[in-house]
N, CA, C and O atoms as a MOPAC input file, in Angstrom:
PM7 MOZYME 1SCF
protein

 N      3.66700 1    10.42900 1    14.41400 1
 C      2.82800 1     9.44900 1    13.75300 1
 C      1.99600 1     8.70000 1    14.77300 1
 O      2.20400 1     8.82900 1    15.97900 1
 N      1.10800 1     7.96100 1    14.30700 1
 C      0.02900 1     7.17700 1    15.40100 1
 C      0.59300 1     6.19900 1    16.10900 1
 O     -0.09000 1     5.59900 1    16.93800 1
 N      2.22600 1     5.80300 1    15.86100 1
 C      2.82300 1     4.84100 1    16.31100 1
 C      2.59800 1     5.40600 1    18.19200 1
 O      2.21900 1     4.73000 1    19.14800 1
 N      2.94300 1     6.62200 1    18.14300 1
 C      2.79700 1     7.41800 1    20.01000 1
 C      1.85500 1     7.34900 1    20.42200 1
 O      1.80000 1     7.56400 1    21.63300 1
 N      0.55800 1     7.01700 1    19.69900 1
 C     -0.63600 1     7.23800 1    20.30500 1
 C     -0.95100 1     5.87000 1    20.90900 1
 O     -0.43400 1     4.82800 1    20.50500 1
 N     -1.85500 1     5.95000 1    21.92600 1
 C     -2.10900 1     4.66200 1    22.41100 1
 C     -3.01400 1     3.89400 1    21.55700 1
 O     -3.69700 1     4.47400 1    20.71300 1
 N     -3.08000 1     2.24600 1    21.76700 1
 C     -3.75800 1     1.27200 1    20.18400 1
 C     -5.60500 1     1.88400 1    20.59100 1
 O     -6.31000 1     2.01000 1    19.59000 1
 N     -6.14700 1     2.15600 1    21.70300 1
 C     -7.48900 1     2.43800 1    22.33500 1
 C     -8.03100 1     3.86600 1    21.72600 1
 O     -9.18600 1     4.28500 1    21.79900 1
 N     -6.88800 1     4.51700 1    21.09500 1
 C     -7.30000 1     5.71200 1    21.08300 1
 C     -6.83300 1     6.11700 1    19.77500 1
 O     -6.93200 1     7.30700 1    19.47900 1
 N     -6.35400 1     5.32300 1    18.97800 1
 C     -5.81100 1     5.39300 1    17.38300 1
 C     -7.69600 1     4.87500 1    16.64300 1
 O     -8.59600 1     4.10200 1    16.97200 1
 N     -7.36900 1     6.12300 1    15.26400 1
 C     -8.62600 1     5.75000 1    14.28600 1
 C     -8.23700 1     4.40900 1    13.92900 1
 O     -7.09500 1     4.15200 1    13.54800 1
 N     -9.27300 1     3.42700 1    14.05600 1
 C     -8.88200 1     2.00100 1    13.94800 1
 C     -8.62800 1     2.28500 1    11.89800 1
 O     -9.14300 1     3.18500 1    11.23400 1
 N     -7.85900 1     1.37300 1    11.48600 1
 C     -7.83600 1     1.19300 1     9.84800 1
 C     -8.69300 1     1.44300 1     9.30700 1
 O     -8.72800 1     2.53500 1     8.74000 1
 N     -9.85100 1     0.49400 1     9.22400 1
 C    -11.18700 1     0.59100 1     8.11100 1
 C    -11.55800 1     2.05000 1     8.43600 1
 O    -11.96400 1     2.71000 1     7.47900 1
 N    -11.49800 1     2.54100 1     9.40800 1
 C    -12.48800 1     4.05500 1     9.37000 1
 C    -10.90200 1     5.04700 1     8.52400 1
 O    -11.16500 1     5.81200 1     7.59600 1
 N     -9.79500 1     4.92800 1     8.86500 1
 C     -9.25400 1     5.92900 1     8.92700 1
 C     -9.02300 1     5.89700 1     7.17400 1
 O     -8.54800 1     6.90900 1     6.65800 1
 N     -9.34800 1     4.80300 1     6.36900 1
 C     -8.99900 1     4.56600 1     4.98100 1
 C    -10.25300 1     5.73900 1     3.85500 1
 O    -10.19700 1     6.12100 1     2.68600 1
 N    -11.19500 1     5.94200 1     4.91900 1
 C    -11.98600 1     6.65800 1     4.36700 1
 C    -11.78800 1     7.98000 1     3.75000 1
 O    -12.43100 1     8.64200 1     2.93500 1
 N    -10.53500 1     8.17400 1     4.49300 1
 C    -10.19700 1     9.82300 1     4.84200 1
 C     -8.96400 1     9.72800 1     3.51200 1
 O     -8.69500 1    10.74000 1     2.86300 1
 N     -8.45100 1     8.71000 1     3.29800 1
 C     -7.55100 1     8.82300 1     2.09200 1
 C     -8.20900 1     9.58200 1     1.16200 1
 O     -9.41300 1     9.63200 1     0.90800 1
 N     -7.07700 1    10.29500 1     0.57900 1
 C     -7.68000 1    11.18200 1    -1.23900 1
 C     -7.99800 1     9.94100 1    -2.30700 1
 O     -7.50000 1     8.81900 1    -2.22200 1
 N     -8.87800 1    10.35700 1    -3.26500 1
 C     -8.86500 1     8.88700 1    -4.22500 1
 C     -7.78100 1     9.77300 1    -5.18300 1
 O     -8.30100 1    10.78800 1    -5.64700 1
 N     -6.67400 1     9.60900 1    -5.47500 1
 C     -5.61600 1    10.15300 1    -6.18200 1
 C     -4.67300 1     8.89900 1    -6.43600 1
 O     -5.22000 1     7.87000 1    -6.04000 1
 N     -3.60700 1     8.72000 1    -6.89700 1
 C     -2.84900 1     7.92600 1    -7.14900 1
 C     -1.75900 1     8.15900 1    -5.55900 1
 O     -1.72800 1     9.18600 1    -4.88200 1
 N     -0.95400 1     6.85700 1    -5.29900 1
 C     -0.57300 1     6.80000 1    -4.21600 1
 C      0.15800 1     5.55800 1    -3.54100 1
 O     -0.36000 1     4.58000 1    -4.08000 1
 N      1.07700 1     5.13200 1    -2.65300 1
 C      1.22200 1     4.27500 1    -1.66900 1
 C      0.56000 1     3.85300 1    -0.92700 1
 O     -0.11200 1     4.81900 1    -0.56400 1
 N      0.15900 1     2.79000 1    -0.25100 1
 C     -0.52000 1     2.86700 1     0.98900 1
 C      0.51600 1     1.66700 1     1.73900 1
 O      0.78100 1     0.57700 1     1.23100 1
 N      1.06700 1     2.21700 1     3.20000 1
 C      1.90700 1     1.16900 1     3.74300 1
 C      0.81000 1     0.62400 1     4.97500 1
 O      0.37200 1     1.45400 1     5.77200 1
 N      0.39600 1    -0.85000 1     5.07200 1
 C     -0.17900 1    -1.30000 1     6.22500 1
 C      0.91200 1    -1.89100 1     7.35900 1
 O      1.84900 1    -2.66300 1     7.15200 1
 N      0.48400 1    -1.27400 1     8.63500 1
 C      1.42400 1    -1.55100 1     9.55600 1
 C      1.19400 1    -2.73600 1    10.92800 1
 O      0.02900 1    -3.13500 1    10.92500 1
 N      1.68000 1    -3.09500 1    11.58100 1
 C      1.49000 1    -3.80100 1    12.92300 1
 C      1.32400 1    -3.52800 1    14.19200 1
 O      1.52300 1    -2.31300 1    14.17700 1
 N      1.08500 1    -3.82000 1    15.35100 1
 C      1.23800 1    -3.28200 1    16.34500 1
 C      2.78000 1    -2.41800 1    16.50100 1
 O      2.83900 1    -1.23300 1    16.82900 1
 N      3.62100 1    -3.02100 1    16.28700 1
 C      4.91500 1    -2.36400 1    16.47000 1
 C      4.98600 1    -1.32600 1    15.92600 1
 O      5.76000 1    -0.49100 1    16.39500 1
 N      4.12000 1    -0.97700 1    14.61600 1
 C      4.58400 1     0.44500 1    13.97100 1
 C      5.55800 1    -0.25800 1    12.64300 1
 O      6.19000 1     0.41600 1    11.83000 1
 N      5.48400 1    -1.79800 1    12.67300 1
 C      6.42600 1    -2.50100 1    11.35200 1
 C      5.38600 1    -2.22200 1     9.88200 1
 O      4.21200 1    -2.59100 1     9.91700 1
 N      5.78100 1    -1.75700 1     9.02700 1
 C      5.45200 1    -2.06200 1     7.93000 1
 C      5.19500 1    -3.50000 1     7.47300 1
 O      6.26000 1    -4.09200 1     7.29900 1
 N      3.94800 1    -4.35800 1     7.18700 1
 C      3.49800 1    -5.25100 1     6.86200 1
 C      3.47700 1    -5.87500 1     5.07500 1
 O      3.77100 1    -6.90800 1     4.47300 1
 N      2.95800 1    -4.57100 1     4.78700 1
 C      2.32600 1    -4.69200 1     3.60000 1
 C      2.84300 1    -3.27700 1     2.90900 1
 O      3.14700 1    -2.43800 1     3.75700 1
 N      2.97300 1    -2.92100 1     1.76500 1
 C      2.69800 1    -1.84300 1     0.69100 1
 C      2.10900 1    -1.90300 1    -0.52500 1
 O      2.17100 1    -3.01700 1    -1.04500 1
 N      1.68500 1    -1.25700 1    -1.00000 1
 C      0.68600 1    -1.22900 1    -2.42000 1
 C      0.70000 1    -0.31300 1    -3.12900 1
 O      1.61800 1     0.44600 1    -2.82100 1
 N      0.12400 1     0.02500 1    -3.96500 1
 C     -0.12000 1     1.02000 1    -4.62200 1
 C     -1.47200 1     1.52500 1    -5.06600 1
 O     -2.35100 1     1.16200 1    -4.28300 1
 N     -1.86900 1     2.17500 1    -5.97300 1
 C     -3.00700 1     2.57400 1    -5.59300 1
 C     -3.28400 1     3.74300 1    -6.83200 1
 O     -2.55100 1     4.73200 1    -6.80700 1
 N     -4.44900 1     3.63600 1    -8.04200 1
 C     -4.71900 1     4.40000 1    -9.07800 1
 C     -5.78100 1     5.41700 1    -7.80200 1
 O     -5.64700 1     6.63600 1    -7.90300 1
 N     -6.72200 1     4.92100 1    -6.73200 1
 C     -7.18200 1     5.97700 1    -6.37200 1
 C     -7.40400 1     5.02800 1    -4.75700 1
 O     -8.15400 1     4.13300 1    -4.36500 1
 N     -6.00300 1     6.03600 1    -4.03800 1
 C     -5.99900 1     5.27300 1    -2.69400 1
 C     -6.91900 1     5.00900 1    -1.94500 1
 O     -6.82500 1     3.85800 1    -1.51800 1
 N     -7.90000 1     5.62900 1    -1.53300 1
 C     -9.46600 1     5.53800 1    -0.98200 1
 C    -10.17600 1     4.45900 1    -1.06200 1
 O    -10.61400 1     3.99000 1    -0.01100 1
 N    -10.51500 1     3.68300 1    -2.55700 1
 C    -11.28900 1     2.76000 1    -2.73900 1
 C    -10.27600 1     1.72600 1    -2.80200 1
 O    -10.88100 1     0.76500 1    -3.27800 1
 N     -9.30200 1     1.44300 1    -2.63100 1
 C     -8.17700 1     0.48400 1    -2.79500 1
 C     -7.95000 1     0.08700 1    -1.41100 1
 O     -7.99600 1    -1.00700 1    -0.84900 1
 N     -7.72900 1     1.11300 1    -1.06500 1
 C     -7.28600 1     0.67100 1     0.52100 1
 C     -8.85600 1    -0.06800 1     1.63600 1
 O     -8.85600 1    -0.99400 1     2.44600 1
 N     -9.92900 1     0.79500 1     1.20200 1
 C    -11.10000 1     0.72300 1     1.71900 1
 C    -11.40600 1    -0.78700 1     1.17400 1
 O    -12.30300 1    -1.46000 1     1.68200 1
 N    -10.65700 1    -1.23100 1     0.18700 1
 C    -11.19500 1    -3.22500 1    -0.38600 1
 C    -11.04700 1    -3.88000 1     1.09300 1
 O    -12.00700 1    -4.42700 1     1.63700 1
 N     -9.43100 1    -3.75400 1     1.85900 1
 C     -9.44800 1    -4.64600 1     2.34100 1
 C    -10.23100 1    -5.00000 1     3.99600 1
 O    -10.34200 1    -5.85300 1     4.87600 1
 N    -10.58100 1    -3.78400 1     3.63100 1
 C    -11.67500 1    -3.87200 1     4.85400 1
 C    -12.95400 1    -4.13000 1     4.48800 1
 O    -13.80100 1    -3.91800 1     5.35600 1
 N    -13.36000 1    -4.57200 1     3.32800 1
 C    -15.02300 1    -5.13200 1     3.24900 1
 C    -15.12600 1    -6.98700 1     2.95100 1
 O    -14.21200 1    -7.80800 1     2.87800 1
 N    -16.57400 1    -7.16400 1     2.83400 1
 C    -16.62000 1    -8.47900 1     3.08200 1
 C    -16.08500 1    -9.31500 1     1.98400 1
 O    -16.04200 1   -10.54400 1     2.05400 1
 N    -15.70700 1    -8.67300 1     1.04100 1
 C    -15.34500 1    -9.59200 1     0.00300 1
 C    -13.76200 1   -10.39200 1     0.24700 1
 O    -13.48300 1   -11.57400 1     0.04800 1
 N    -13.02900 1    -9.46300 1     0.66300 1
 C    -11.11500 1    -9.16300 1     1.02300 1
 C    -11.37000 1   -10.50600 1     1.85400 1
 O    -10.62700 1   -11.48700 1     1.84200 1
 N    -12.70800 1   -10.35100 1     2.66800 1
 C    -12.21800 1   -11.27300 1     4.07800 1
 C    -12.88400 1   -12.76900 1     3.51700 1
 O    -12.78000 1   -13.73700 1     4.27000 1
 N    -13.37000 1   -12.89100 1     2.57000 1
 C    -13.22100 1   -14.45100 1     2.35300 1
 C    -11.83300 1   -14.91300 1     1.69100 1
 O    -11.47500 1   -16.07000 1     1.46900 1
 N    -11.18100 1   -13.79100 1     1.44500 1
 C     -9.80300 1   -14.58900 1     0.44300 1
 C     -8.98900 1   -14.81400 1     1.79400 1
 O     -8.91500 1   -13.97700 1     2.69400 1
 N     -8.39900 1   -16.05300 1     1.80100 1
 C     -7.57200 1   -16.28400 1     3.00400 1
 C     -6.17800 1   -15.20400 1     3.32100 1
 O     -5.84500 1   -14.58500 1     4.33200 1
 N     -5.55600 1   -15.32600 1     1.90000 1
 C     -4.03400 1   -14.30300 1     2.09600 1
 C     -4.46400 1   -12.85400 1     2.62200 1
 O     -3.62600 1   -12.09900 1     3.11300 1
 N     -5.83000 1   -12.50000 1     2.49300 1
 C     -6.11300 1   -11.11500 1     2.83700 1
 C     -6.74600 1   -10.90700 1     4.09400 1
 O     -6.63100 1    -9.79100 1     4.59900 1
 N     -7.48100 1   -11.90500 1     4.76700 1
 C     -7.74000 1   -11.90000 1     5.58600 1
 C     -6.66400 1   -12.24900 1     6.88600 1
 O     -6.75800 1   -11.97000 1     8.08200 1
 N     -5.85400 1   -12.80700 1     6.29900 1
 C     -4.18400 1   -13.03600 1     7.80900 1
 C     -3.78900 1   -11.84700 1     7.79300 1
 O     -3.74300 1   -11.38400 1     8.93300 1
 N     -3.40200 1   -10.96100 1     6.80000 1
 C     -2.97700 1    -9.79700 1     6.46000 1
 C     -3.66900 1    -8.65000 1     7.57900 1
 O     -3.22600 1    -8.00100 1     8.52600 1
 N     -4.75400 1    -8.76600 1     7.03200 1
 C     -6.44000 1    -7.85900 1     7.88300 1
 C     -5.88500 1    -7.81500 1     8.97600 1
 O     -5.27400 1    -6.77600 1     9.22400 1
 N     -5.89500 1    -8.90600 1    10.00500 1
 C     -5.99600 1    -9.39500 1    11.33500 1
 C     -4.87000 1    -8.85800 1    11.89500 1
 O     -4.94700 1    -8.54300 1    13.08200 1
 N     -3.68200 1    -8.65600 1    11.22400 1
 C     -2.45400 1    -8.19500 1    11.87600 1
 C     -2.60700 1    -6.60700 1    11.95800 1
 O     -2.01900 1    -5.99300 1    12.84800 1
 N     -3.51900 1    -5.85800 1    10.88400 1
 C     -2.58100 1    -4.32500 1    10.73600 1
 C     -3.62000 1    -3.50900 1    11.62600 1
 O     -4.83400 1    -3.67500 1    11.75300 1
 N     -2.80000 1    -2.61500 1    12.17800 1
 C     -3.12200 1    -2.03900 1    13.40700 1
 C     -2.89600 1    -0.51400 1    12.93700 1
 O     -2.94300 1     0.43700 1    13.71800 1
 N     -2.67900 1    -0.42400 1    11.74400 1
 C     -2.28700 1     1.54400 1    11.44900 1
 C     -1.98800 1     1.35900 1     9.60300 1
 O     -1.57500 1     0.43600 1     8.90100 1
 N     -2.33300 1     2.41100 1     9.40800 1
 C     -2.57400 1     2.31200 1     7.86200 1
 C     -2.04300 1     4.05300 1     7.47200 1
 O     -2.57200 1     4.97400 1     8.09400 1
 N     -1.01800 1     4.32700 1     6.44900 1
 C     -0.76100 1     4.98100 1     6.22800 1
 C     -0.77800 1     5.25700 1     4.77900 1
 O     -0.93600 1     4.28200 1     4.04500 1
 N     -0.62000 1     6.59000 1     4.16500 1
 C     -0.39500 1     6.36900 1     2.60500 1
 C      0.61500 1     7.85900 1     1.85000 1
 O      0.56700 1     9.01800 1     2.26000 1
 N      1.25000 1     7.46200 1     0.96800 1
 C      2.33000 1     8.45000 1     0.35400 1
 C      1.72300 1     8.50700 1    -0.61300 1
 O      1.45400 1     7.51400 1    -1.28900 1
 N      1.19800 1    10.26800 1    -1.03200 1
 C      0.75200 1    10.12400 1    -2.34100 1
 C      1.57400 1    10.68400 1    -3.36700 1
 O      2.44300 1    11.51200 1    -3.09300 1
 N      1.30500 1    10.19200 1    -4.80300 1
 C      2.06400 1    10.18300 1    -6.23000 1
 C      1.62400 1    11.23200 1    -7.07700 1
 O      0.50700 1    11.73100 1    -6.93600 1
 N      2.42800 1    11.60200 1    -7.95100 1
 C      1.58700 1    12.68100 1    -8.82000 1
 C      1.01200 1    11.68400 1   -10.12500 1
 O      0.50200 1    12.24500 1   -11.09500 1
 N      1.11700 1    10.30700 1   -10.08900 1
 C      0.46400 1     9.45600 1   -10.90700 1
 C      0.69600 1     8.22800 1   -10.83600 1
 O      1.65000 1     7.88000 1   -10.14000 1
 N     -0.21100 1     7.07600 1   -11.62700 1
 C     -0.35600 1     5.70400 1   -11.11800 1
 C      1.30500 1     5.54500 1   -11.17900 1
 O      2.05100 1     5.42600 1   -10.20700 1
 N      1.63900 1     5.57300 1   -12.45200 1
 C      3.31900 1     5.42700 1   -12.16600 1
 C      4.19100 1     5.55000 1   -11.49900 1
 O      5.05800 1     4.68700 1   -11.36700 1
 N      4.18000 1     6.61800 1   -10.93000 1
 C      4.90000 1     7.24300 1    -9.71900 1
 C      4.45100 1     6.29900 1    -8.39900 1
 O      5.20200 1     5.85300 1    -7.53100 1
 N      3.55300 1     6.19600 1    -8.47100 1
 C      3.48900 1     5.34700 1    -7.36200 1
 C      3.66600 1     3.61400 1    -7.48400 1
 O      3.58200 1     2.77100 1    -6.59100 1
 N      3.96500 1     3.43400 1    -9.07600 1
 C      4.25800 1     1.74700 1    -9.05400 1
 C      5.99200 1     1.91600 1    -8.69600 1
 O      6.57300 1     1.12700 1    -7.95100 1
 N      6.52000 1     2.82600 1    -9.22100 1
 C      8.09300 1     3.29500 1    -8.73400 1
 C      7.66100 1     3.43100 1    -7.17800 1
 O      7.62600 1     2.47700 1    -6.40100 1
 N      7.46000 1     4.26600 1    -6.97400 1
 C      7.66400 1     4.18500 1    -5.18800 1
 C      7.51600 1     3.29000 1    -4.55800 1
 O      8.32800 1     2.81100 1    -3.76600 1
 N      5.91700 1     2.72700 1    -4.93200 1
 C      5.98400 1     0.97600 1    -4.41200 1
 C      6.74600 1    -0.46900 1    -4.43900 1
 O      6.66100 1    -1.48000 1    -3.74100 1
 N      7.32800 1    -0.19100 1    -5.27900 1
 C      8.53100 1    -0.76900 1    -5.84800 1
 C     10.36500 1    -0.79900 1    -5.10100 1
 O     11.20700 1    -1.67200 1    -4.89300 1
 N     10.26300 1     0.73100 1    -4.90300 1
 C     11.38800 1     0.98700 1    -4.14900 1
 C     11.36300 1     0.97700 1    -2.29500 1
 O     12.32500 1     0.94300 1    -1.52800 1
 N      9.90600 1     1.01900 1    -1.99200 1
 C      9.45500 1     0.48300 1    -0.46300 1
 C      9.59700 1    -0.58800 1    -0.24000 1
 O     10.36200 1    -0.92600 1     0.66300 1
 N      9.07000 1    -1.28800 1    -0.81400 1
 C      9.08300 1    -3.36100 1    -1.31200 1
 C     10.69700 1    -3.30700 1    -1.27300 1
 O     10.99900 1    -3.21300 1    -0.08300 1
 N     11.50600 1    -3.32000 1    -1.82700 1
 C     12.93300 1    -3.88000 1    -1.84500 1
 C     13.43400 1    -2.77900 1    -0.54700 1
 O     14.11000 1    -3.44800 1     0.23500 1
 N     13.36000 1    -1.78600 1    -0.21900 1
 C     14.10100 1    -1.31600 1     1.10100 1
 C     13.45200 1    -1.79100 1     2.36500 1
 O     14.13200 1    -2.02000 1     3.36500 1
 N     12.30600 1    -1.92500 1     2.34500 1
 C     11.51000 1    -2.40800 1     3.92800 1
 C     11.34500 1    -3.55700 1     3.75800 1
 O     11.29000 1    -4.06100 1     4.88000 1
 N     11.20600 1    -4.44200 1     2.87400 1
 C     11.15200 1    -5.97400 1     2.69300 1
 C     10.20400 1    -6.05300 1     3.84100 1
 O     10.51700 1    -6.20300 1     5.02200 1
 N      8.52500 1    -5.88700 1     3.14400 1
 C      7.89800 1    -5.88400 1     4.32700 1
 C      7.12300 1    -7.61000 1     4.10800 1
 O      6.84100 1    -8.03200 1     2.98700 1
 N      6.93700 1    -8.22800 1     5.08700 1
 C      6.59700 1   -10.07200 1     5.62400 1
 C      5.47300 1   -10.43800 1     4.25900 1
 O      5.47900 1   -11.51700 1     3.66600 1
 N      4.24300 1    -8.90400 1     3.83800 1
 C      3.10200 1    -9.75200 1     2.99700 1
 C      3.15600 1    -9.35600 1     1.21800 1
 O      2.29300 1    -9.51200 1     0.35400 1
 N      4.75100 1    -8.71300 1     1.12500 1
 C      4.77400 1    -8.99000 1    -0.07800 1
 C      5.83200 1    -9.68500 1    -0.90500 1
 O      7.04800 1    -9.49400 1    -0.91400 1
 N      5.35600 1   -10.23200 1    -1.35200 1
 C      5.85500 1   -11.46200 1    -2.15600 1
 C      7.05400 1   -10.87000 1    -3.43300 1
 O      8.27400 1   -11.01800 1    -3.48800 1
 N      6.11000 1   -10.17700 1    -4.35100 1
 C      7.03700 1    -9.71700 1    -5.34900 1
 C      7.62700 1    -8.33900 1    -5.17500 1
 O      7.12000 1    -7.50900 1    -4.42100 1
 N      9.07900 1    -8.04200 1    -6.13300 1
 C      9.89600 1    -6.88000 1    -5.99400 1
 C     10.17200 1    -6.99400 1    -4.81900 1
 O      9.90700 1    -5.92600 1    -4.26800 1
 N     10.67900 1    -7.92200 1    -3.92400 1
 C     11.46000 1    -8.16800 1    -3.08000 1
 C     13.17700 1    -8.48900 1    -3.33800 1
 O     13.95900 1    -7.86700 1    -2.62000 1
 N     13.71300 1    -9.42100 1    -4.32300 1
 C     15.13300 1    -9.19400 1    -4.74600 1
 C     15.19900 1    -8.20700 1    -5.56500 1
 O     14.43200 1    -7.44500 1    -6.15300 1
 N     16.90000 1    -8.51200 1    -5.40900 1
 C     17.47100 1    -7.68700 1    -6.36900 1
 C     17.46700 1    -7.26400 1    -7.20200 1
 O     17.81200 1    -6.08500 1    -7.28200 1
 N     17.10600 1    -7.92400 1    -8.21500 1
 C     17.80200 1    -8.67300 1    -9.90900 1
 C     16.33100 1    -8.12000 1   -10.69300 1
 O     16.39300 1    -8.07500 1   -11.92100 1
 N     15.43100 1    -7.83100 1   -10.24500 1
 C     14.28200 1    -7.05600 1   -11.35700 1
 C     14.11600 1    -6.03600 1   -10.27700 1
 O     14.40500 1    -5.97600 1    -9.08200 1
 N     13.30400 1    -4.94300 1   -11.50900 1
 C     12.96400 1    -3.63300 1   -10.88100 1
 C     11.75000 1    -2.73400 1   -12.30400 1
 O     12.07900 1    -2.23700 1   -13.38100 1
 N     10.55200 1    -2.84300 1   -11.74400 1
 C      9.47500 1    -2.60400 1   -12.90800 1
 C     10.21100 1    -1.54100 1   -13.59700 1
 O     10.72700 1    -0.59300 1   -13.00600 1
 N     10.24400 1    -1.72100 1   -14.82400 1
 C     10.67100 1    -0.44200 1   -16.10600 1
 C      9.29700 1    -0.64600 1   -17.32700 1
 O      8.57900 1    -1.58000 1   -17.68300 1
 N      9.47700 1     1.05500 1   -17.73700 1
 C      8.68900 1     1.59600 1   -18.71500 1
 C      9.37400 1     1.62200 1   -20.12100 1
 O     10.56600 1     1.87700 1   -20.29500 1
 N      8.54100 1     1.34900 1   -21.02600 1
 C      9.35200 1     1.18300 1   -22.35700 1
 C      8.47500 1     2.31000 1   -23.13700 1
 O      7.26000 1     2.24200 1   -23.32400 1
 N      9.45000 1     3.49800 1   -23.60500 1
 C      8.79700 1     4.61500 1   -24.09000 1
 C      9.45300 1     4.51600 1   -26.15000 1
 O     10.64600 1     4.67600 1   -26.40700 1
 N      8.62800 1     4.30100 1   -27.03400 1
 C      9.02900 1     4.35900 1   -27.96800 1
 C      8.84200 1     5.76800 1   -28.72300 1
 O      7.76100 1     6.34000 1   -28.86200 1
 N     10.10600 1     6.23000 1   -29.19100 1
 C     10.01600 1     7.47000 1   -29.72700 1
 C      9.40800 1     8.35600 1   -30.87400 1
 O      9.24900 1     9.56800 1   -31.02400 1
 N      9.10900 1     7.11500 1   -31.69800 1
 C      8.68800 1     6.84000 1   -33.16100 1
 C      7.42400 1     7.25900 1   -33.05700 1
 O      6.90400 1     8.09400 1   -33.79700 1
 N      6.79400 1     6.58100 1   -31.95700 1
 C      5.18200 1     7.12000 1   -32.12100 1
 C      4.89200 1     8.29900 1   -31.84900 1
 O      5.67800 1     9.01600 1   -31.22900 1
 N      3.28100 1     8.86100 1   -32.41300 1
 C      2.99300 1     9.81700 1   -32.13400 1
 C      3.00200 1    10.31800 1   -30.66300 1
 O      3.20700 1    11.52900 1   -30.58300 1
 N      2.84000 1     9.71400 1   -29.55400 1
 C      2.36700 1     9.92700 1   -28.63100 1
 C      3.28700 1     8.69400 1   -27.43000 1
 O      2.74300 1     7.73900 1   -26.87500 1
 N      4.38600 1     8.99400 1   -27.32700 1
 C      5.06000 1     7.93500 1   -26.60500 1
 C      5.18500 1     7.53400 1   -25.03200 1
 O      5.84400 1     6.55100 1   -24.69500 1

């Protein structure tokens, strides 16, 4: 992973977000250390991940402290938005990474409510 590579010679974030698939997906933002910062999710990782690198991300304050720290940007992709609110979900409570807030305890865990009755459940 880019964690071996030296920080001078790693695709900096904003360029390397380009190269994401727009597909459904994870995206974990990392630190100098190679720590997981941040995770998300993502209906089409490309333009999601590519937000927090334009000018809009950087007037919101929580996104811009965020910005300033991540040094490597990675992403796990899903075979759908769902799949990846489950995965994101289960990254968040095992890496307990510093910039996310929710699905950090225990005691909730996002669930789907499928009713059988309908045509189309």
């Amino acid at each position: 992973m880019s964690e071996n590579i030296p920080a001078a010679e790693r695709t900096p974030p904003s360029e390397k977000v380009k190269q994401f698939p727009n597909t459904p997906g994870v995206y974990l933002m990392k630190d100098e250390q190679g720590r997981v910062i941040y995770v998300g999710k993502a209906k089409h990782l490309r333009n999601r991940a590519s937000h927090y690198f334009s000018k809009a991300a950087a007037e919101e304050a929580r996104t811009a402290d965020l910005v300033k720290l991540i040094a490597d940007i990675d992403f796990l992709p899903a075979e759908s938005e769902v799949d990846a609110l489950l995965l994101e979900a289960r990254l968040v409570k095992d890496v307990q990474p510093r910039f996310n807030v929710d699905l950090k305890d225990d005691k909730t865990f996002p669930y789907l409510q499928i009713r059988v009755r309908e045509e189309y459940p």
